[in-house]
N, C-alpha and C positions, 0 to 999 in steps of 0.2 A: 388300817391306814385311812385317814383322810382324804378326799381327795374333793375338789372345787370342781364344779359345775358348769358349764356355762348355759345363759339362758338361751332359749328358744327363738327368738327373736333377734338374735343379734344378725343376722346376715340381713334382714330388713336393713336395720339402721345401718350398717357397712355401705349401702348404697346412699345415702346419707350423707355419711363420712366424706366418701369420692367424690359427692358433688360440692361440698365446704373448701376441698382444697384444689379446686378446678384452677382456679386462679394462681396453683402453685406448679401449674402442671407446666405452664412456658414450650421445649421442645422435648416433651417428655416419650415422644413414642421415638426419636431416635438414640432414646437410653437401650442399650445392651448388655448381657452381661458377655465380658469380654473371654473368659471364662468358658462358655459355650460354644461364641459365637464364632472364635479364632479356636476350635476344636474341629474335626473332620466331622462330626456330628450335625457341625450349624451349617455344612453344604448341601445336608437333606431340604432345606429351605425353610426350614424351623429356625427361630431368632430366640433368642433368651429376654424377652421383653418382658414390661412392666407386670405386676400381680395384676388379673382384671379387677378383683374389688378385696378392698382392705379385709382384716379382719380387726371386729369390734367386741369389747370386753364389755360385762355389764358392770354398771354405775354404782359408786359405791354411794350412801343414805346418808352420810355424814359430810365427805369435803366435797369444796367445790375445786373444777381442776380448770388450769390455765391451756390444757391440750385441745389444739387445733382440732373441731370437730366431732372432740365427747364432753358432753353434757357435765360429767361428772370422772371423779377418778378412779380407774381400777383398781381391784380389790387390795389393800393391802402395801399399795406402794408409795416409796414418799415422795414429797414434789422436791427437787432440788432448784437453788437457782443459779445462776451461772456464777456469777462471783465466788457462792460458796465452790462449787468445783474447781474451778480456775484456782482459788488457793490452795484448795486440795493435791491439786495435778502442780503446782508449781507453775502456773502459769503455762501449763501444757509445754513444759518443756522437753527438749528431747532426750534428757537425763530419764524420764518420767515414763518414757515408750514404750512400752512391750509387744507393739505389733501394730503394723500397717497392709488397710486393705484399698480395693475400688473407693472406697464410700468415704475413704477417714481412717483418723487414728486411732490406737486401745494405749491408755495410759495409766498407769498403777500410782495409788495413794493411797493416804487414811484418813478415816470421819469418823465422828461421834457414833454411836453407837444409841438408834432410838430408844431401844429400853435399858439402858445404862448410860448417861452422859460422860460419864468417867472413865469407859470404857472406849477404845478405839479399836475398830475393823480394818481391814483391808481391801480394797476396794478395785475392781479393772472397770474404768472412764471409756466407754466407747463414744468416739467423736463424728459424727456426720457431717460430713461437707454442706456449708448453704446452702450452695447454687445445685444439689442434685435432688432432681424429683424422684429418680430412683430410692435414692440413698432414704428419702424422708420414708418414702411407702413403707421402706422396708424398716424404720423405726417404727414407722405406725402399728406393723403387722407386730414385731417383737413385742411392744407394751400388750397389747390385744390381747395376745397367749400366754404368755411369762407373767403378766397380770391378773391371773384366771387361774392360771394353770400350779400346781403343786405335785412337784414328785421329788422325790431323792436323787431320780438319777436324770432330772434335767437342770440345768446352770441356775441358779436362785438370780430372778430380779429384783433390785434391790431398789431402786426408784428411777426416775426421769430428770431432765431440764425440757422444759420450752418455752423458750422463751427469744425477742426480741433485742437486739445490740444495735452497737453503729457498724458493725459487720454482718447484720442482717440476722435473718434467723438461725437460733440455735436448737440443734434436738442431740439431746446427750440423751445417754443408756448406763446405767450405775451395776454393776454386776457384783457376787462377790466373788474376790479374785478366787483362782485357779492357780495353787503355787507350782504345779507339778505340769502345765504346759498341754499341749496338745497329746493324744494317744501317735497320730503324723511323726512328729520330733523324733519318737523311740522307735520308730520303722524304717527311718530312713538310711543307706547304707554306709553314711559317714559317719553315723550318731556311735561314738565310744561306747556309752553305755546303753544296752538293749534292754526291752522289756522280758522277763523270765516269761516260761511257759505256765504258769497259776496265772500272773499278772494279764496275762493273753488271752487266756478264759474266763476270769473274773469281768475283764473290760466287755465280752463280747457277753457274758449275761445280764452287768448293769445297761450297756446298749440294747438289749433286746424287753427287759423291763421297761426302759425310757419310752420305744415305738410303742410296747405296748399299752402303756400308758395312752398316747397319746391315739390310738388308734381303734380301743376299746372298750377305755376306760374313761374318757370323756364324753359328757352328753353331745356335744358336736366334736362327730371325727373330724383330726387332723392331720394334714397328709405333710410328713418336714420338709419334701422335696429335695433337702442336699443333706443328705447323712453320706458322710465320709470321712476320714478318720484324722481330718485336721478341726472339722465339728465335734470330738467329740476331745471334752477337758478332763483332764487328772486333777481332785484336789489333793488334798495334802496327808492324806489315808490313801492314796491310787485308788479310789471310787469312779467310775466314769461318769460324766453326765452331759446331756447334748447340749450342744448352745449354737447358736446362730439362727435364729429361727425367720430371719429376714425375706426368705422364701417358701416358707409354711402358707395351708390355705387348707379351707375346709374341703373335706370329702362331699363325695356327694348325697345330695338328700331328696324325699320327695319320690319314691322309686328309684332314682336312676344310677346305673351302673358306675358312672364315671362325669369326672369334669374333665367337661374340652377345655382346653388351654393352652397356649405357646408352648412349647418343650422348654426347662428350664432343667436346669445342674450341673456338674461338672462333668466336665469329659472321664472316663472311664469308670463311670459308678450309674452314670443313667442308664435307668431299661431300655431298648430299642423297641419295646412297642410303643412305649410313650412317645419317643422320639419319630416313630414312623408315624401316629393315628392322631398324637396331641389326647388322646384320653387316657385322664391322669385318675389314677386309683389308688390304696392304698399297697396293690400289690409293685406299685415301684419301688417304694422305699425295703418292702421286701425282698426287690434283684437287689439293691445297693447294701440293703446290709448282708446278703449270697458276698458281694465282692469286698466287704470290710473282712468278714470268714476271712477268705483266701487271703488279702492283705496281711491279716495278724499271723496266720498259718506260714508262711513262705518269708515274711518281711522285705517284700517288694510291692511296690506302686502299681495299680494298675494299668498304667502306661509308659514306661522308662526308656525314654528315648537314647539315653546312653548304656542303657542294656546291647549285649551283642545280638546278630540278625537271629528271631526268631525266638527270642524274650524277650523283645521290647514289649508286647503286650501281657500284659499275664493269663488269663485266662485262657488264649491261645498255647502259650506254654506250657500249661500244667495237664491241658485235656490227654498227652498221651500216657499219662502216669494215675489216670484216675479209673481205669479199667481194672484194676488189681488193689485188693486192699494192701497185700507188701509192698507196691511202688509207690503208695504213698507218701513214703517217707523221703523219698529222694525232692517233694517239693518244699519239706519242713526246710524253715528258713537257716542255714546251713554257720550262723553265727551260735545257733543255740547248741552245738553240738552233741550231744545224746542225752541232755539234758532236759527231758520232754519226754512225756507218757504217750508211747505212737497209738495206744486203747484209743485217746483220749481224740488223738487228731484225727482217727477213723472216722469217730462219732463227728465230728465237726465239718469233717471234706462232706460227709451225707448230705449232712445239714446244709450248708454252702451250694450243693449241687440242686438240693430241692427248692430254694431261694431261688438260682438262676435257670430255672425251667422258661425256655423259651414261649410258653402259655400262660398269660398270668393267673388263669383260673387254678392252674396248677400247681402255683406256688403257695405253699401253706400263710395263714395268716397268723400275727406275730406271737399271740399266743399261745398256740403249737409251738411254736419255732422257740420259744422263750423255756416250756418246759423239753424240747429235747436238748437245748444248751445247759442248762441242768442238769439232766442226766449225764450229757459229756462232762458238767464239772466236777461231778460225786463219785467219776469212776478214775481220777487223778490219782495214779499210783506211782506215788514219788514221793521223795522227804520234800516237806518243805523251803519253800527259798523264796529268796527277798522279791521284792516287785522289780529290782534293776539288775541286770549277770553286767559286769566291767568286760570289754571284748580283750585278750591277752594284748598287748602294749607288741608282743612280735609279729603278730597276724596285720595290726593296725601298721608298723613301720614297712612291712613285706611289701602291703597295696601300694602304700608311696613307692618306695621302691621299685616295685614293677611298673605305676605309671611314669616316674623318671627317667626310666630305660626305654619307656616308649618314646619319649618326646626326645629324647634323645639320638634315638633310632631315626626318629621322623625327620631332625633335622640335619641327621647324617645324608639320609636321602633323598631331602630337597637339595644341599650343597653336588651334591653328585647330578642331580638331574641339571641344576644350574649349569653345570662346566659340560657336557652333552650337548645341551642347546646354546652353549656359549655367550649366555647372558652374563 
């Protein structure tokens, strides 16, 4: 396999970069991400603020690019303008939607097809707000990598917009769509249809090929900073590949162990020594994918505040079941019902415990960690099944059901407390 390069000199020019769009910066250090910052995490006094310095892609020898601060266009991608998207998207209409973040909108269309006119693609329109200097960095950072960057199992960038309106500047991100949605969507406990147990260890070794990639396998390491499992897309084969790379930043170089830096990611997937020391390595993104493991494993959030007292967290909840390889199974996510090779999950809770080693030196790097997910998926003794199990249609009417009788409970004895206190 192929794989692109980045040159040596690009964090030079990244400072560069930062100082061309100084003038975009306005109140840009009271940007947060809210994501962190509104987590029990951000009362350590760590804030989810801006990237310190962009990352920069090298220049391609042929076009010239309209993008804010590169000389030239990365490798490979094509310039869009706004009009042409805007027809694309339907006028960015809300027909058009398929998901809203911080930053702006992601809206689904079709374009020409560069090496076939004839031919038309499918396309997901990521839309960045004007007015955020956040939002821009973190477009900047996405072209930088996704522009450079080639693997199978990270999101294919397909081109840009920048450019200028009577609505001020515009920075679009062209991706190709992702029919099959988030790996998140099939974890979550309302979702009808759940991901099979193949489907669950295929995602977690195209996710461990994707870090590796980016962590090994590139001339300048990349640290993704938020791998967790609503980053990580299904196409239309269930292949996983990471996307959102808006808080991606180079590892570090020159000797040094580690980039200082703000604590940044999501509440229940950041390391806590990043979040204690601010030195970011690439063994973070190796706790976070320890807690995508257990996610796929259990099919619970690492946080669930509507879980009852003492599963709200997970990782707290599973620790008294991981001392026994038989108890293990009592954390297997209990929609799959014995549909699932317990060999397989043994191999995987290992895996997942070696990842959240409280030491980062001690957690393996992702190469390791990619051929022991392999082995858990070669020792898969089961007939085959689809990438989706349907949950039984009486299990799914039961949960209503029983939270019916709650709420109904609840306002039998509010009514009763009312006549008590004589309100």
């Amino acid at each position: 396999m192929k794989f692109c390069n980045l040159s040596s000199s690009t964090k030079e020019r990244a400072k560069i970069v930062m100082k061309k769009i100084t003038s975009f910066r306005s109140n840009s250090n009271k940007s947060t991400d809210s994501t962190f910052q509104n987590s029990e995490l951000g009362n350590s006094g760590f804030t989810s603020q801006n990237i310190s310095d962009t990352i920069y892609s090298p220049s391609s020898k042929t076009e010239k690019s309209p993008l804010p601060g590169f000389s030239k266009s990365p490798k490979n991608l094509r310039i869009f303008t706004y009009p042409e998207l805007k027809s694309a998207m339907k006028n960015f209409s809300r027909s058009t939607m398929i998901g809203e973040g911080g930053f702006g909108g992601v809206y689904r269309g079709t374009i020409q097809s560069s090496d076939d006119p004839e031919t038309k693609i499918e396309i997901a329109v990521k839309q960045l707000n004007s007015n955020s200097f956040q939002g821009h960095k973190e477009w900047l950072a996405e072209v930088s990598i996704l522009g450079v960057a080639e693997h199978p199992n990270l999101v294919k960038l397909i081109g840009y917009c920048a450019g200028d309106n009577e609505r001020g500047q515009q920075r679009l991100l062209v991706y190709e769509y992702m029919p099959n949605k988030t790996v998140e969507r099939y974890l979550l406990s309302k979702s009808q249809a759940i991901l099979s147990w193949p489907a669950r260890l295929k995602i977690a070794l195209d996710s461990a090929r994707g870090l590796t990639y980016l962590h090994e396998e590139m001339e300048d390491q990349i640290i993704f900073r938020d791998f967790k499992t609503s980053n990580i897309l299904l196409d239309g084969d269930w292949n996983a590949k990471l996307s959102d790379f808006g808080f991606a930043r180079y590892g570090p170089s020159d000797g040094k162990s580690h980039v200082s830096t703000m604590a940044r990611g999501s509440h229940g997937y950041i390391s806590p020594d990043y979040v204690q020391s601010g030195r970011l390595t690439v063994k973070s993104d190796v706790w976070s994918y320890g807690v995508v493991l257990f996610e796929l494993i259990t099919g619970r959030a690492p946080i669930d505040m509507n879980r009852p007292k003492g599963e709200t967290r997970m990782l707290e909840w599973i620790k008294p079941y991981l001392s026994n390889q038989e108890d293990i199974r009592h954390i297997v996510d209990k929609r799959l019902k014995e549909q699932y090779c317990l060999k397989s999950v043994q191999k995987l809770t290992m895996i997942a415990i070696k990842c959240l080693s409280r030491r980062p030196k001690s957690r393996p790097k992702m190469s390791k960690v990619l051929e022991m997910v392999q082995e858990a998926f070669d020792v898969i003794e089961m007939t085959p099944q689809p990438p989706l199990l349907i949950m039984d249609t009486k299990i799914v009417s039961q949960k209503s059901e029983e939270k019916e009788e709650k709420k109904i409970s609840l306002k039998i004895k509010m009514k009763f407390l009312y006549l008590i206190l004589g309100c």
